[in-house]
N, C-alpha and C positions, 0 to 999 in steps of 0.2 A: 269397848273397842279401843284399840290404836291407834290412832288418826292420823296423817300428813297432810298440810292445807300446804299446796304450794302457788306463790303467785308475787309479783314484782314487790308489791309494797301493802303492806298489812297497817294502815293507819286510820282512826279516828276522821281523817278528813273524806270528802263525798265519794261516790263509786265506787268502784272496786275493790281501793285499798278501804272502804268503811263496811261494806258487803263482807269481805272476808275476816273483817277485825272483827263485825260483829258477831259472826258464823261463828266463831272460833272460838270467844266468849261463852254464845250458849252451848255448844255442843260439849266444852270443857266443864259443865255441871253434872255431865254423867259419862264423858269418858278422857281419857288422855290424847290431847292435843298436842304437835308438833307444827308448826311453821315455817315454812321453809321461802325466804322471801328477800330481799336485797337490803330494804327498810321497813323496821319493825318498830312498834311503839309499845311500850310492855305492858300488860294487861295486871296491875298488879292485884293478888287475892285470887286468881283465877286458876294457875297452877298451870296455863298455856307456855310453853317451851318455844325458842327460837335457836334456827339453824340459820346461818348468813348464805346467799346467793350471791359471789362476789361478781360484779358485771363491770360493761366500763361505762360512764357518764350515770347521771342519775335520770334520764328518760330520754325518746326522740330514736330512728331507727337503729340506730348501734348496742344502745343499750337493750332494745327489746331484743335483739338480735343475739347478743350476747348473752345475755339473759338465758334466752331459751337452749342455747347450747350447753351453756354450763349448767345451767339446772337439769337438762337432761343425761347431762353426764354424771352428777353426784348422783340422782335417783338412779340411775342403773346400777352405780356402783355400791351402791345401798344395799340394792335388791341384790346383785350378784353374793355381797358379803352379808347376808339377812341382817344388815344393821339396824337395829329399832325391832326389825320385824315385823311392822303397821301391817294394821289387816287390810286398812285402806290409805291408799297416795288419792288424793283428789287433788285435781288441778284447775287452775284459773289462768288468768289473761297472760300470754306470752310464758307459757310453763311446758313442761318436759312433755313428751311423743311417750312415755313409761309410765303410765298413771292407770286407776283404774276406775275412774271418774274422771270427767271433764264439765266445769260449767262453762259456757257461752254466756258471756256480760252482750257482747255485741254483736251482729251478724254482718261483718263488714262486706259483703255480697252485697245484702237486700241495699247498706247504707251507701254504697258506691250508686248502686241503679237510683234511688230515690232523690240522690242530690243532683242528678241530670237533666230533672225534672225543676231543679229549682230557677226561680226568676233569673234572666239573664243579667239584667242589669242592678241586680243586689250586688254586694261583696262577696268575693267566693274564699276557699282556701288558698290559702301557699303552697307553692309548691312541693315545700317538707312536708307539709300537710297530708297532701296526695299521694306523695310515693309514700309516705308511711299507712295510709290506709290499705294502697297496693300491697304493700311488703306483706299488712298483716292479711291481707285475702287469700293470698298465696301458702300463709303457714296458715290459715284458717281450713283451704281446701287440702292440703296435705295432712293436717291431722282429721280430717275426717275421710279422706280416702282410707289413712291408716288405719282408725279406728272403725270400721264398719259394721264391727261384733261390739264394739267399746259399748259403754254406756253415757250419755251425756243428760246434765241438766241442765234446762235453759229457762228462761227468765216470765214468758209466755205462751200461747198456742199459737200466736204468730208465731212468732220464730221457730216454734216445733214443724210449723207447716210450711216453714222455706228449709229449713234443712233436708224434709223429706222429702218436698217440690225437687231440690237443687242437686242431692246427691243421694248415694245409695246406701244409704240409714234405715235399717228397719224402725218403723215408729214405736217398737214395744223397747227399745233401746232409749227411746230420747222423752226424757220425765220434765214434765213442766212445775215450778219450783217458784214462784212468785215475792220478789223482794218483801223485808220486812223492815219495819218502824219499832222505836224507841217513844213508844206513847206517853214516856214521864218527861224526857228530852223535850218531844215537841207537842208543846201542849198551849192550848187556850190562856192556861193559867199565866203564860208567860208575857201574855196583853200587858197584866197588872205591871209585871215586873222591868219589861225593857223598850215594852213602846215607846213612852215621850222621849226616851233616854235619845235613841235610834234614830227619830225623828229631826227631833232639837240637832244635834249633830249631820245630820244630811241636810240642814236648812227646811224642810218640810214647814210649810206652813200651818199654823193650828188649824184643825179642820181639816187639811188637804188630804184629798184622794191617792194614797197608793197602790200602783199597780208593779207586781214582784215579778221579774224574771231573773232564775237563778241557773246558771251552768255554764260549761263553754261548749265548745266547738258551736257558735254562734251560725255560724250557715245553716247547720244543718237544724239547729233548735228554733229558728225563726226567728231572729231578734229583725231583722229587715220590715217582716209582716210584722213585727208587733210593733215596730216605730212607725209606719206609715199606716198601721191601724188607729193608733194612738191620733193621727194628725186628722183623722178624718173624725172624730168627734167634734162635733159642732159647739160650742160655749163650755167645751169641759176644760177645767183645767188642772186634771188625772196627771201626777208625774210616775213616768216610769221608770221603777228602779231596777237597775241590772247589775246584778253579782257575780261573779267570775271575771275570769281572766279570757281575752279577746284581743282580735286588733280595734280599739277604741278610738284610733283615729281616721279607721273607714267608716265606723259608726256614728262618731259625732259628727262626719261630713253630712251623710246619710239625713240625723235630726236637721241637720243645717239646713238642706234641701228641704225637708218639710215641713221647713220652719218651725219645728220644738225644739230647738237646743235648749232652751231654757227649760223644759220640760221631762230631760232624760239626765238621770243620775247614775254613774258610774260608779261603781263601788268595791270595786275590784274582786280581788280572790279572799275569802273568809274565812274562818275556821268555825263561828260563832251563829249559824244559819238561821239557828231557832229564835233569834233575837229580831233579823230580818222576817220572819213570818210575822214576829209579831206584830212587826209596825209598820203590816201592809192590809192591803184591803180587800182584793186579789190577787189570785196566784195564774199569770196565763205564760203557759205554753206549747205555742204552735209548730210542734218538729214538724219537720219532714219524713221523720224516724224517729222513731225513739226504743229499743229492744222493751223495756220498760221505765225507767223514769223516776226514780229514786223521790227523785224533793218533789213529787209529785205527793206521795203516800206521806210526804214529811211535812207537807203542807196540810195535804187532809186531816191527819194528825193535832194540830197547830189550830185547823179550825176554822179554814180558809176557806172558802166558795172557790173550784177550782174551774177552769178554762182551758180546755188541754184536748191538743189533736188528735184526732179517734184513731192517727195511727201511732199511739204510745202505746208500749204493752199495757200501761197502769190502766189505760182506759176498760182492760178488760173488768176490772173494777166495778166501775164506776156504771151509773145507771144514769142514761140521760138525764137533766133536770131534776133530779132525786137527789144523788150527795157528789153533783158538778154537772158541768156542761160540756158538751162534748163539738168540738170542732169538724167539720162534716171533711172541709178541703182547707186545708191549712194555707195555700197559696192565693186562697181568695180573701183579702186582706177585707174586703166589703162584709162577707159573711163573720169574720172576727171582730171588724169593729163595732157592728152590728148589735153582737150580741154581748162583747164587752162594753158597750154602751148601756145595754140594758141591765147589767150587772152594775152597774156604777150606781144608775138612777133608782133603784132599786133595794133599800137598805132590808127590809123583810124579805126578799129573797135571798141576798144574801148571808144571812145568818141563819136561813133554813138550811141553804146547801151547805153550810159551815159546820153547823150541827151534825147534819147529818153524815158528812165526810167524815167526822173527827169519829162517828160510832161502825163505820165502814173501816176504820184504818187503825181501830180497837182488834179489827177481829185477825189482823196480821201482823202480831209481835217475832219476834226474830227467833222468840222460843220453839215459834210454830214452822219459819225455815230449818229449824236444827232437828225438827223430830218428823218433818218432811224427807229431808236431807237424809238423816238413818236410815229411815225406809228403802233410799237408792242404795246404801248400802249394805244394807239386810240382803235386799236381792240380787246385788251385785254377790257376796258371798256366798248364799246360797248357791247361786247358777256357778262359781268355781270349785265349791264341794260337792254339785253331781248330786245331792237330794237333801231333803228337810232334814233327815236325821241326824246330819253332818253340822248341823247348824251351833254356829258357836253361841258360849251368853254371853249376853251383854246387860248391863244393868235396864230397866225397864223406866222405873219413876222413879227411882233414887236417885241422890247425889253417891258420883262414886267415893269410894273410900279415898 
């Protein structure tokens, strides 16, 4: 097949633009990929092609704004001049209304309602923040009123069952597609290699207990509960490191109040995550949301005991007390510390749940997104050529020529 992946930014670092970089990777072992994206990082050996999306700023509401207009003006005008002729346009986060795929990374609906719910007296968003969420719920409900023959893939069965709750979707339209992992990337093995390194360098003390929290948009992923989780441990002295990019100075007020500044490591935005799994002891996070949760499956990977709110898509995963622990009410900071307490004190269970995540997060390689992924497209195809016989070929298990 033909391919089009179009979407903001197609890169190696976390989310979307690594979702789609990796997509694009494996699907280009058996067919022709095009990329149609603002920021591209080149795949080299892989034989993935890049189209530019020229937008204005490099993120924030104008550029997704922009974004989505000019990408849907080149894909039309594509389609109008049969340029490429792809059998299939799929689209991602802030991409054209002309596609005939759409994945759902985020259900900015459910995530607007669930952060209303959150503590009042935590830190909240800005208000860029806010109206960009708005902005994108708005082109969120617009392409789904548009598309209601379309086809979409989304990240869980959560999200499949708010889309069809929220708007008029038939559910044989909307395919659940569950992120994938890089099991050589993040792997156990990488204890040996960058632990002390990581350690020694964040000051960790020898012996000391780490506890990983990696992402942003920090409201909604719990860093509040996980600091004032942190301070209600009694004689622990767990530092908790946090990776990504945030406001870190309502955060470090935050430890301040509960008296662990000494205790909370900031470690800003990373390129290098798998190095951070390694030289932690725990992986806990408590969204409020989460569509599914990327470094959750990259932690499991890695080989980590994981702690993560039962409303992550990942959790559909994840099997209570089997290979992670699952958070019941992520805003009950008592119930988190609770059981991140017991995870602490607890060396034998957490290298059972370690183990056992890392052979759970074996069985979703990206290979396995990419020949998911076909299948949307097989019967996307099909259903516009009117019956089986019409069906085009496409390679099966080969690498294409």
């Amino acid at each position: 097949m033909k391919i089009a992946l179009v979407t903001t930014h197609a890169t190696s670092e976390g989310g979307v633009p690594h979702y789609v970089a990796s997509l694009a990777r494996a699907l280009a072992y058996r067919h022709d990929v095009t990329v149609y994206s603002s920021k591209f990082e080149s795949f080299d050996g892989t034989g993935v092609r890049h189209r530019q999306i020229k937008a204005i700023g490099s993120g924030g509401n104008i550029f997704d704004l922009t974004f989505l207009i000019v990408s849907t003006l080149v894909i039309w005008v594509h389609r109008l001049r049969r340029k490429d002729e792809f059998d299939i346009i799929h689209s991602h986060v802030g991409s054209p209304f002309f596609s005939d795929v759409f994945t759902s990374h985020f259900y900015e609906r459910e995530g607007i309602a669930r952060m209303k719910t959150a503590p009042k007296d935590m830190p909240r968003d800005n208000l860029a923040r806010r109206l960009r969420s708005r902005l994108n719920a708005r082109i969120e409900s617009a392409l789904l009123a548009r598309r209601k023959s379309g086809t979409w893939i989304v990240l869980s069965a959560a999200m499949k069952s708010g889309f069809i709750r929220d708007h008029p979707v038939p559910p044989e339209s909307v395919f659940v597609v569950p992120n994938g992992v890089d099991s050589s990337r993040y792997s156990p093995d990488n204890v040996a290699r960058y632990r002390d390194e990581v350690r020694e360098r964040l000051s960790v003390a020898p012996g000391g207990q780490v506890v990983l929290f990696l992402g942003g948009d920090w409201p909604r992923k719990g860093l509040a509960q996980a600091i004032e989780a942190l301070s209600l441990l009694a004689g622990s002295q767990a530092m908790l490191l946090v990776v990504g990019s945030g406001n870190v100075t309502d955060y470090r007020k935050l430890a301040v109040r509960f008296k662990i500044e000494d205790r909370v490591i900031f470690a800003g935005q990373i390129r290098d995550g798998w190095r951070y799994y390694a030289a932690s002891d725990v992986y806990l996070l408590p969204s409020l949301y989460e569509p599914f949760g990327l470094s959750i499956l990259e932690a499991m990977a890695s080989g980590l005991p994981v702690l993560v709110s039962r409303d992550t898509g990942a959790a559909e995963l994840i099997h209570d007390g089997v290979d992670g622990i699952l958070i019941q009410e992520p805003r009950d900071v008592r119930e988190l510390s609770t059981k991140l307490g017991a995870l602490l004190k607890d060396v034998d269970l957490r290298i059972r749940l370690g183990r056992q995540a890392r052979r759970t997060a074996l069985k979703y390689p990206w290979d396995r997104v990419a020949r998911e992924t076909e299948e949307v497209y097989k019967t996307v195809l099909l259903q516009e050529r009117g019956s089986a016989k019409e069906q085009p070929s496409w390679p099966d298990d080969n690498r294409k020529e």
